[in-house]
The first five atom37 places (N, CA, C, CB, O) and aatype in JSON, in Angstrom:
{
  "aatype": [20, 20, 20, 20, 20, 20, 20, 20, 20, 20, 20, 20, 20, 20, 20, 20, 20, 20, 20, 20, 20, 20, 20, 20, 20, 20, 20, 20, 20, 20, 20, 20, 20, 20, 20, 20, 20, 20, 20, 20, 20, 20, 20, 20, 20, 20, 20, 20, 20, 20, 20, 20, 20, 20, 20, 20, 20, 20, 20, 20, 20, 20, 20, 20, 20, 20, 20, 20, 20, 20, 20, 20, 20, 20, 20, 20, 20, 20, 20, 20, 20, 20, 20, 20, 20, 20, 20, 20, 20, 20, 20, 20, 20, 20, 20, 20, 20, 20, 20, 20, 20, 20, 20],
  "atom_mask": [
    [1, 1, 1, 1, 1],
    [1, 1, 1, 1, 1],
    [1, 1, 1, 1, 1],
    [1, 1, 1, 1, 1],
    [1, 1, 1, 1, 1],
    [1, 1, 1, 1, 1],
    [1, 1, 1, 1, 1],
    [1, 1, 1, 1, 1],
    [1, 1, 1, 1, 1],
    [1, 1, 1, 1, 1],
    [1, 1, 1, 1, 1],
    [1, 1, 1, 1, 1],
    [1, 1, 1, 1, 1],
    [1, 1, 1, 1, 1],
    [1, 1, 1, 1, 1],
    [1, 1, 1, 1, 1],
    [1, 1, 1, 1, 1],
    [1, 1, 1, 1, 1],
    [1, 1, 1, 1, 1],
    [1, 1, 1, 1, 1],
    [1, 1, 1, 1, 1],
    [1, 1, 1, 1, 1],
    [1, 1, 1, 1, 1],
    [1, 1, 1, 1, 1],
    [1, 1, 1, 1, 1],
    [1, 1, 1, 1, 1],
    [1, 1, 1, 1, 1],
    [1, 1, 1, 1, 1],
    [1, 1, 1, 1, 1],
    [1, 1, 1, 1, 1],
    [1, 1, 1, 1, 1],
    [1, 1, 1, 1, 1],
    [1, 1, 1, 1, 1],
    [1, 1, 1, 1, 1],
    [1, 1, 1, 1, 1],
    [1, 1, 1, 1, 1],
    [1, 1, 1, 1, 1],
    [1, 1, 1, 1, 1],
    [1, 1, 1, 1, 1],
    [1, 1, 1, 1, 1],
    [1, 1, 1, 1, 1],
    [1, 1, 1, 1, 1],
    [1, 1, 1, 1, 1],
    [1, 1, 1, 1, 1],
    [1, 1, 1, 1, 1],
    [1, 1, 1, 1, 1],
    [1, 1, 1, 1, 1],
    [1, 1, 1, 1, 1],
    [1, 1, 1, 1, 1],
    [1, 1, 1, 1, 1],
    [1, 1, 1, 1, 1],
    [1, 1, 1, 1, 1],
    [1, 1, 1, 1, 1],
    [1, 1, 1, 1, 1],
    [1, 1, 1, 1, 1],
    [1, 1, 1, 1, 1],
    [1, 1, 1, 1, 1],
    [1, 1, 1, 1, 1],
    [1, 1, 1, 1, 1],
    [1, 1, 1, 1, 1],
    [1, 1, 1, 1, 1],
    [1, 1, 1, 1, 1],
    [1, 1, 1, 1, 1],
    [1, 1, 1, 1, 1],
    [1, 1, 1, 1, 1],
    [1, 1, 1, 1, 1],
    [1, 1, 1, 1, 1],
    [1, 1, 1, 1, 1],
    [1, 1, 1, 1, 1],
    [1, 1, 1, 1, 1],
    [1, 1, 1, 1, 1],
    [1, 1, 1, 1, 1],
    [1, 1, 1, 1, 1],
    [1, 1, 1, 1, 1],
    [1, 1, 1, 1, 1],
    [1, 1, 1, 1, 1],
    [1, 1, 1, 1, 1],
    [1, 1, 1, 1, 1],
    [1, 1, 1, 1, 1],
    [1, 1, 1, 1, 1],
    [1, 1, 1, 1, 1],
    [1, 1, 1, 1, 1],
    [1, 1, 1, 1, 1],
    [1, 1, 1, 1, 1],
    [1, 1, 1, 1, 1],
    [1, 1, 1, 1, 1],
    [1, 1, 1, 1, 1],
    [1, 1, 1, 1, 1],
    [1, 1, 1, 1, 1],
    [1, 1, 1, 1, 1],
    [1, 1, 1, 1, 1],
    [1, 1, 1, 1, 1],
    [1, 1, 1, 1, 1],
    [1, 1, 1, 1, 1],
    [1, 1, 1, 1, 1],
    [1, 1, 1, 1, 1],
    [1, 1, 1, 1, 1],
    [1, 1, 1, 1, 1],
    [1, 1, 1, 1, 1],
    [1, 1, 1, 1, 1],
    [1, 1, 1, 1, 1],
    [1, 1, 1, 1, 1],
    [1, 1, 1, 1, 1]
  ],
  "atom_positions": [
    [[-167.51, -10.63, 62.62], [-166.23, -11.32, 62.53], [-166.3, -12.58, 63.37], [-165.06, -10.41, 62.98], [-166.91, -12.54, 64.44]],
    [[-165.65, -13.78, 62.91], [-166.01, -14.68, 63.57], [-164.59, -15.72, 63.2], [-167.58, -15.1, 63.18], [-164.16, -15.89, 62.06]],
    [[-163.9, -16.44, 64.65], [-163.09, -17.3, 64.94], [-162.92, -18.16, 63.81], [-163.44, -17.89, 66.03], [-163.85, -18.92, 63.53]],
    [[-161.5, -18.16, 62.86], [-161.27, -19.12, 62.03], [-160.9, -19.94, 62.58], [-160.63, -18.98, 61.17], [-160.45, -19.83, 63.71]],
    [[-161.03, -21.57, 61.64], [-161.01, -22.71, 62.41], [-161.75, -23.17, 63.63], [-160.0, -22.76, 62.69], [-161.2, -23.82, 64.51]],
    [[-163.05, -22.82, 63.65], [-164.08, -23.17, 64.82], [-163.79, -22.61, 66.07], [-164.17, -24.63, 65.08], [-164.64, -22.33, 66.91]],
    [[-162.36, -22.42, 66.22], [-162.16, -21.76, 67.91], [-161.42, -20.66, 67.98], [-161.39, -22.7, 68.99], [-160.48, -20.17, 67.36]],
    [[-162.14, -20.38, 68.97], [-162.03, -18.47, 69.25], [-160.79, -18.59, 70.13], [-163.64, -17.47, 70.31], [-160.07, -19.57, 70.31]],
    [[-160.69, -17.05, 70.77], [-159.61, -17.48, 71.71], [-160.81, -17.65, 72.92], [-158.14, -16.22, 72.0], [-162.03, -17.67, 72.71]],
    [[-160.06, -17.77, 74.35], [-160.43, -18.11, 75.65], [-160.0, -16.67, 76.77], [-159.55, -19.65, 76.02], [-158.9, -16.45, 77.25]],
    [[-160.69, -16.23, 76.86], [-160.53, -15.27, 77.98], [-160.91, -15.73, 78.93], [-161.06, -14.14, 77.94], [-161.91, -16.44, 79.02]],
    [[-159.74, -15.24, 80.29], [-160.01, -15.5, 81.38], [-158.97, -14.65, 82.81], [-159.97, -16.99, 81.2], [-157.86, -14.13, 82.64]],
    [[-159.43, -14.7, 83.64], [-158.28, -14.41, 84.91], [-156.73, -14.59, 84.81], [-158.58, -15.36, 86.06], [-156.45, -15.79, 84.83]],
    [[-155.81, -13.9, 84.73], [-154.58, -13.88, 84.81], [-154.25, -14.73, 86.03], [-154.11, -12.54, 84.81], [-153.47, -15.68, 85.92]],
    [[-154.8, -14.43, 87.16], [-154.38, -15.4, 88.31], [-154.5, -16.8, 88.04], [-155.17, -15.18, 89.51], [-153.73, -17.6, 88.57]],
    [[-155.39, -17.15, 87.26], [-156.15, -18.71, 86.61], [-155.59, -19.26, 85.57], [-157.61, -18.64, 86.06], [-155.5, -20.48, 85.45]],
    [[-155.09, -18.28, 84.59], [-155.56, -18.4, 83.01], [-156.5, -18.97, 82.64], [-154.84, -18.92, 82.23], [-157.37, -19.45, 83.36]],
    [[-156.43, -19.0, 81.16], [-157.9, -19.18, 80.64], [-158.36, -20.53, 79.94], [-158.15, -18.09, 79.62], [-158.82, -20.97, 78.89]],
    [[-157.72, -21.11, 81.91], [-158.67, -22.89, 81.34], [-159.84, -23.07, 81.26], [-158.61, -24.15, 82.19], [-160.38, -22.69, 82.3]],
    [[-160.55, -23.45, 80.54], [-162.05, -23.71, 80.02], [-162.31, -23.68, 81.5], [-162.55, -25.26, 78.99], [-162.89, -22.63, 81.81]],
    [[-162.04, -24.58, 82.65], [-163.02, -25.17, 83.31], [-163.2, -24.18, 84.83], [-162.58, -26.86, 83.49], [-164.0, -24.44, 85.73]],
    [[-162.42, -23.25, 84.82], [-162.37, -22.29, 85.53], [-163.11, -21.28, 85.52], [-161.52, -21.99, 85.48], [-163.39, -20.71, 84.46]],
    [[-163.71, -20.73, 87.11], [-165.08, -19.25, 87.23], [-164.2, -18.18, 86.19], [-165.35, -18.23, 89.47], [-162.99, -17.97, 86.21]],
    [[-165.18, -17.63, 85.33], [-164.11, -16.57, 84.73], [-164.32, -16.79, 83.35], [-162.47, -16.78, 85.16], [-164.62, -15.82, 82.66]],
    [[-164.21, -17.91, 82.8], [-163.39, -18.28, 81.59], [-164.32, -18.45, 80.59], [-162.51, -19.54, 81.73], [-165.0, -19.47, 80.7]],
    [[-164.63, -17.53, 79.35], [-165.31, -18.04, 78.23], [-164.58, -17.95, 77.14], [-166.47, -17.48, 78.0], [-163.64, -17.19, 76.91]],
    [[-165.19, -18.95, 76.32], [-165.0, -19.39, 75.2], [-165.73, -17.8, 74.07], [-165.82, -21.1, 75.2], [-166.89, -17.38, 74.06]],
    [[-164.69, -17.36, 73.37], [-165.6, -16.13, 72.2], [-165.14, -16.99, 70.95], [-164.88, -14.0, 72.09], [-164.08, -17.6, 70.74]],
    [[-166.75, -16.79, 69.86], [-166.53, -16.86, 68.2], [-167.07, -16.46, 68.11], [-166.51, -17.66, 67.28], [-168.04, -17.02, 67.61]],
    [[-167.2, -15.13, 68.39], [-167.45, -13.73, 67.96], [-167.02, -12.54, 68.32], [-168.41, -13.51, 68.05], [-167.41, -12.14, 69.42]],
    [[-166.35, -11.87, 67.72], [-166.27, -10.31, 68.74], [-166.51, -9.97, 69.45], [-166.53, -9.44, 68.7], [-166.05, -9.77, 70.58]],
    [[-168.12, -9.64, 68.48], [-169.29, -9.33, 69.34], [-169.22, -9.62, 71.11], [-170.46, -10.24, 68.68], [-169.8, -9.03, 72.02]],
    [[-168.73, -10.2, 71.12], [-169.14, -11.17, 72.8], [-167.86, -10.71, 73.54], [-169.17, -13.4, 72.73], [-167.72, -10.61, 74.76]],
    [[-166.84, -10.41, 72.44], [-165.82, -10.48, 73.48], [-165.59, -9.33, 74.59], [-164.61, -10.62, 72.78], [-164.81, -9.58, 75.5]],
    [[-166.41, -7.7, 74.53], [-166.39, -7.27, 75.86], [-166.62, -7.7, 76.98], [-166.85, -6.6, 75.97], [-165.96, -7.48, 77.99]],
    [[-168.07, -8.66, 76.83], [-168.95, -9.65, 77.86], [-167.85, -10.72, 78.4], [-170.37, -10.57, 76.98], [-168.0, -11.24, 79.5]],
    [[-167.06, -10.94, 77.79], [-166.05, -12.1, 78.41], [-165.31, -11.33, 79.04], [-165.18, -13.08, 77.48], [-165.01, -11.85, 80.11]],
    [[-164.74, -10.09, 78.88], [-163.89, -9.67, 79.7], [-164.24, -9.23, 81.12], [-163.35, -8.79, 79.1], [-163.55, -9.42, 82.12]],
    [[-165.74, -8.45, 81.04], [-166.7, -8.02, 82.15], [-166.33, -8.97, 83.23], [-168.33, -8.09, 81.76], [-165.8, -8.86, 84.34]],
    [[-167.04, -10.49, 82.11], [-167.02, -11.82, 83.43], [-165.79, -12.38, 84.0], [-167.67, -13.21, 82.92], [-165.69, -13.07, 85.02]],
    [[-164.52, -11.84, 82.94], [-162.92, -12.73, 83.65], [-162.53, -11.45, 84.96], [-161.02, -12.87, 81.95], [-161.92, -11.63, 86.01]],
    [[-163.11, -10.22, 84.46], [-162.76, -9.27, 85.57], [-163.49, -9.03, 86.58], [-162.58, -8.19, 85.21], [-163.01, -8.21, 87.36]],
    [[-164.93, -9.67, 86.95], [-165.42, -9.51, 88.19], [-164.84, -11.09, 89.35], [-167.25, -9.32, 87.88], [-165.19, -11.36, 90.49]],
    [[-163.8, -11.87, 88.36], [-163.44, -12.63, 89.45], [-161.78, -12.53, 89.5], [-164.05, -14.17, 89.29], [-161.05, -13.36, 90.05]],
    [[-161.3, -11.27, 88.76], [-160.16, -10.91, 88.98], [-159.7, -10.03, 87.76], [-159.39, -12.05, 89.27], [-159.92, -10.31, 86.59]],
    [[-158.93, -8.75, 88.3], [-158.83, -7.18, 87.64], [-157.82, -7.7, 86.34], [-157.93, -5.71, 88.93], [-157.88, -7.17, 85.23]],
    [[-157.17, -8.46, 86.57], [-156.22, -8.41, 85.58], [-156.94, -10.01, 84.57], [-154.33, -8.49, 86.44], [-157.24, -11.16, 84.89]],
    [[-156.94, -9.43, 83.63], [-157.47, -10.55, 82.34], [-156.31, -11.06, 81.4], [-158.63, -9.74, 81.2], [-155.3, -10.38, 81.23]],
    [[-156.45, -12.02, 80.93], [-155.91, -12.21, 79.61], [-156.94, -13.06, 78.6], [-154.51, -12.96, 79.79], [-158.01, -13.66, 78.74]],
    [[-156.11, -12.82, 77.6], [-157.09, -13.62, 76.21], [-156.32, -14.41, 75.48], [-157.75, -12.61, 75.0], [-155.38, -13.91, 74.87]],
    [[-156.59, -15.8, 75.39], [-155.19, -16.53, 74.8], [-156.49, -17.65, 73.45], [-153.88, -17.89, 76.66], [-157.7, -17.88, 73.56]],
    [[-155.54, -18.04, 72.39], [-156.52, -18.17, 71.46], [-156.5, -20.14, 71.45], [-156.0, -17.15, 69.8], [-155.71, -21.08, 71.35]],
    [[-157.56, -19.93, 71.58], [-158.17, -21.67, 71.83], [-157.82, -22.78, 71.14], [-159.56, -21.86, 71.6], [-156.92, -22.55, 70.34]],
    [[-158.13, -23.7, 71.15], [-157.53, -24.41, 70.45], [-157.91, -26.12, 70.32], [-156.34, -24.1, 70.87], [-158.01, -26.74, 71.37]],
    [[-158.14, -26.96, 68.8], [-158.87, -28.07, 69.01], [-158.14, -29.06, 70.12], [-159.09, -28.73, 67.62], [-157.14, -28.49, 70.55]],
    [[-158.29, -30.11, 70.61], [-157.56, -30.79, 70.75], [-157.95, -31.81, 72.49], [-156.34, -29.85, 70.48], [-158.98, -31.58, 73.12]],
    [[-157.23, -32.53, 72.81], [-157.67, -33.23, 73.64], [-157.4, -33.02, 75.04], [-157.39, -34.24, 73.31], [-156.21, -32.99, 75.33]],
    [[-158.51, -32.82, 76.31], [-157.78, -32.68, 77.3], [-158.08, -33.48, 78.63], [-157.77, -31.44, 77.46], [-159.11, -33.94, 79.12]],
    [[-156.41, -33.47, 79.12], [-156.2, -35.0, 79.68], [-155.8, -33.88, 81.32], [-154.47, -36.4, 78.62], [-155.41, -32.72, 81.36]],
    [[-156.16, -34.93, 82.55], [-155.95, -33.73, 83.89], [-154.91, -35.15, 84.7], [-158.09, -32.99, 85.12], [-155.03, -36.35, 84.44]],
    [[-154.04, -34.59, 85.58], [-153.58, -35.33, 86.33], [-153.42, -34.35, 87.25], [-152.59, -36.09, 85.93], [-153.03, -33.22, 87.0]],
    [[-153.85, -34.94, 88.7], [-153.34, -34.45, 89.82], [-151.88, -34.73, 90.8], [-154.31, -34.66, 90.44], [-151.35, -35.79, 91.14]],
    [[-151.56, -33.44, 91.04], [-150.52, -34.03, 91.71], [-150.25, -33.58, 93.36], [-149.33, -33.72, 90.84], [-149.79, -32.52, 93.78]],
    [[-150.67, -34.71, 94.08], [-150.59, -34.88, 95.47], [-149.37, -34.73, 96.41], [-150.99, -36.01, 95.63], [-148.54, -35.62, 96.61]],
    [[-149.34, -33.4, 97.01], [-148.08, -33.56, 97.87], [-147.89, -34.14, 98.92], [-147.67, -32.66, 98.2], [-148.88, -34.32, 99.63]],
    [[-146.39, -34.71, 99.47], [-146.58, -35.56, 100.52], [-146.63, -34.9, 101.55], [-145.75, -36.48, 100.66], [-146.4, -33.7, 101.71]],
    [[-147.12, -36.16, 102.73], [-146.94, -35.48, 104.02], [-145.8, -36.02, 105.15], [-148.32, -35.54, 104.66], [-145.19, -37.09, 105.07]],
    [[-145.69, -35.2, 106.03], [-144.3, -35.72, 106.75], [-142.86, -36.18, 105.89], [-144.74, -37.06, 107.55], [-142.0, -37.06, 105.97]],
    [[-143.1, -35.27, 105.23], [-141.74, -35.8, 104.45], [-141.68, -36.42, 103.1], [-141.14, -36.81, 105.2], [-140.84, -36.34, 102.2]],
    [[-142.9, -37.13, 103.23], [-142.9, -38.17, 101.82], [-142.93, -37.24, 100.59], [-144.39, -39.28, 101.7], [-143.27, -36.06, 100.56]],
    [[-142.48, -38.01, 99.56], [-142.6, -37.05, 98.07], [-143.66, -37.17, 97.58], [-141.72, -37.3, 96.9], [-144.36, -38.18, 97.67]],
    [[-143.95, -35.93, 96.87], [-145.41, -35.9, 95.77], [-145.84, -37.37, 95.18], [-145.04, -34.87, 94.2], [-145.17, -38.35, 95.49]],
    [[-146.75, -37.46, 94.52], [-147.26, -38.42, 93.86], [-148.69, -38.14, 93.04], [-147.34, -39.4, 94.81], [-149.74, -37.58, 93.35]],
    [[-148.16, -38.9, 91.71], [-149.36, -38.35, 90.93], [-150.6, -39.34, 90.56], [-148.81, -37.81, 89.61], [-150.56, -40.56, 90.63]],
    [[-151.98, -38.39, 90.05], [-152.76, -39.75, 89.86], [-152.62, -40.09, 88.55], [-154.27, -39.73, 90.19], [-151.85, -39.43, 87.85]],
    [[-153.27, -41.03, 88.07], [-153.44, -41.6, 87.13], [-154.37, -40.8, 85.95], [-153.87, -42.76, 87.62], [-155.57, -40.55, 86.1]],
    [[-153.54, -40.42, 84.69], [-154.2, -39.41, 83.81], [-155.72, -39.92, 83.51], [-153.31, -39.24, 82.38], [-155.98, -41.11, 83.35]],
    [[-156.49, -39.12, 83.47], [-157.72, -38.98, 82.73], [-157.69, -37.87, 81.87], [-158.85, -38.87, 83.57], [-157.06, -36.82, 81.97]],
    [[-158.86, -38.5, 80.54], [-159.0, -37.5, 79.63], [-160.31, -37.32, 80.02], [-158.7, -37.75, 78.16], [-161.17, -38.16, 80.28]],
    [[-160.35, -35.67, 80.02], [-162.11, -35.18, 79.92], [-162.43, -35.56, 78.39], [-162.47, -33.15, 80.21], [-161.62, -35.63, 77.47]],
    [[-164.32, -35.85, 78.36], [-164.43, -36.0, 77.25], [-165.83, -35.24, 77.1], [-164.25, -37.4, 76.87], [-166.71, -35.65, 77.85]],
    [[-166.06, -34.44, 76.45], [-167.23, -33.37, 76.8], [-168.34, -33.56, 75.58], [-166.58, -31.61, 76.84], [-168.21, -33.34, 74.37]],
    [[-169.3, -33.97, 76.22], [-170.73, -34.09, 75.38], [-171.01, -32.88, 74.66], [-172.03, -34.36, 76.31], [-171.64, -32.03, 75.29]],
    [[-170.61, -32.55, 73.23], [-171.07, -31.55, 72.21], [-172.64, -31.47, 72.21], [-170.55, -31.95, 70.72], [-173.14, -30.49, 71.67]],
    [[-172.98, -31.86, 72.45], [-174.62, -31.69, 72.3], [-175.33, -30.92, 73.43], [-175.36, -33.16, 72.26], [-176.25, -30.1, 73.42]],
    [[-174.34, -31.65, 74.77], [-174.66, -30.93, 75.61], [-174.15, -29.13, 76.3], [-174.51, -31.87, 76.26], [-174.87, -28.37, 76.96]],
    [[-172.55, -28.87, 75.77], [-172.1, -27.92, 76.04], [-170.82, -27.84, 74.95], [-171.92, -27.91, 77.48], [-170.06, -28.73, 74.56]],
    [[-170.87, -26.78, 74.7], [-170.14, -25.99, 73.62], [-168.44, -26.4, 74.18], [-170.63, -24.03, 73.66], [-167.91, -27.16, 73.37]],
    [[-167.73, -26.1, 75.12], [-166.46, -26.64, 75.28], [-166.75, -26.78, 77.05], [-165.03, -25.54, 74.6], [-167.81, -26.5, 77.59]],
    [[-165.49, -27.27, 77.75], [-165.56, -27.89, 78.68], [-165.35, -27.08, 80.07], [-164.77, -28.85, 78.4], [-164.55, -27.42, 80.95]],
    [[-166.31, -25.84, 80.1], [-166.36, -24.72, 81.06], [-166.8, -24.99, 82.34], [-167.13, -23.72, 80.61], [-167.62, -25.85, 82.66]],
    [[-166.12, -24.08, 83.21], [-167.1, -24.24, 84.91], [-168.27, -24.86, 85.06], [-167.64, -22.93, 85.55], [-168.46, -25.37, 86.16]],
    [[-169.11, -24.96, 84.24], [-170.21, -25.23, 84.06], [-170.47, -26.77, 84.38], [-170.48, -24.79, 82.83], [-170.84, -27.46, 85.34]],
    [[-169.95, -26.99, 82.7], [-169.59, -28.61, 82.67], [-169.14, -29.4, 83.56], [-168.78, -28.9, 81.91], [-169.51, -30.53, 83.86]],
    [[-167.86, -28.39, 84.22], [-166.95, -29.69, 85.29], [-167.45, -29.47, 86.35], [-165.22, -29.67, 85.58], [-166.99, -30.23, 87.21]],
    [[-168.36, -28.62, 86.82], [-168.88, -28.42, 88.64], [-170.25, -28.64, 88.71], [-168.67, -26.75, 89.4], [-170.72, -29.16, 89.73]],
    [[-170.93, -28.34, 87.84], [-172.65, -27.92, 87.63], [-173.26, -29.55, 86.93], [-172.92, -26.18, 86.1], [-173.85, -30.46, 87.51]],
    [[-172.93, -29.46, 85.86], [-173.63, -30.78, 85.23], [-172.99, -32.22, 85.28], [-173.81, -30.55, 83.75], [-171.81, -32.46, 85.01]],
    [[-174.19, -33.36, 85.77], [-173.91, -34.27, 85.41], [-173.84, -34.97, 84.1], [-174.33, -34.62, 85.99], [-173.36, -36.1, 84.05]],
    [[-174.19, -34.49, 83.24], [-174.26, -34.96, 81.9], [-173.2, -33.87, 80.61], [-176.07, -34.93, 81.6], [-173.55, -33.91, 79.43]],
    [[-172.5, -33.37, 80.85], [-172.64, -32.39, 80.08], [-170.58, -32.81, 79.61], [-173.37, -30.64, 81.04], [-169.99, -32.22, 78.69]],
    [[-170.06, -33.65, 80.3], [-168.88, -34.53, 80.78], [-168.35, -35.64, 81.18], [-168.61, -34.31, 81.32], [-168.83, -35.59, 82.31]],
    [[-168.03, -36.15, 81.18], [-167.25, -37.29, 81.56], [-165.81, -37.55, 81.86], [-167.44, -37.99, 80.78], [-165.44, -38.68, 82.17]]
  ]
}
């Protein structure tokens, strides 16, 4: 059995959810795989979920809290843009481990 529309769901840590780029988090398009994803979302936390993936573009902004008083402030959006050739979607991997594998 295998993920209609190219994407599976995303399992990952309940404490986290199941953002690609987080320890924990794989991508399944296959069944097959999906005990192995749960193994790995539960040795970095007991409670899992599985939420179903999805194409589309992703953009990160941080948001900086103030100090002494001052109010938050945010940065300026970036979109990740993830080398297909190099990695399947845009996992722990990609955003901590490789220089090439992202942008």
């Amino acid at each position: 059995m295998r993920a209609s529309e190219g994407w599976g769901p995303a399992v990952g840590t309940a404490a986290r959810g199941a953002r690609a780029a987080d320890a924990g988090v794989t991508r399944v398009d296959d069944i097959s795989t999906l005990a192995g994803a749960v193994d790995l979302a539960r040795f970095h936390d007991p409670k899992v979920i599985v939420e179903q993936g999805i194409e589309g573009r992703e953009i990160e902004c941080a948001v900086l809290g103030g100090r002494g008083g001052d109010p938050a402030r945010a940065s300026v959006p970036g979109e990740i843009v993830v080398d297909h050739e190099e990695a399947d979607f845009y996992d722990f991997e990609a955003k901590y481990l490789s220089a090439s594998q992202a942008r």
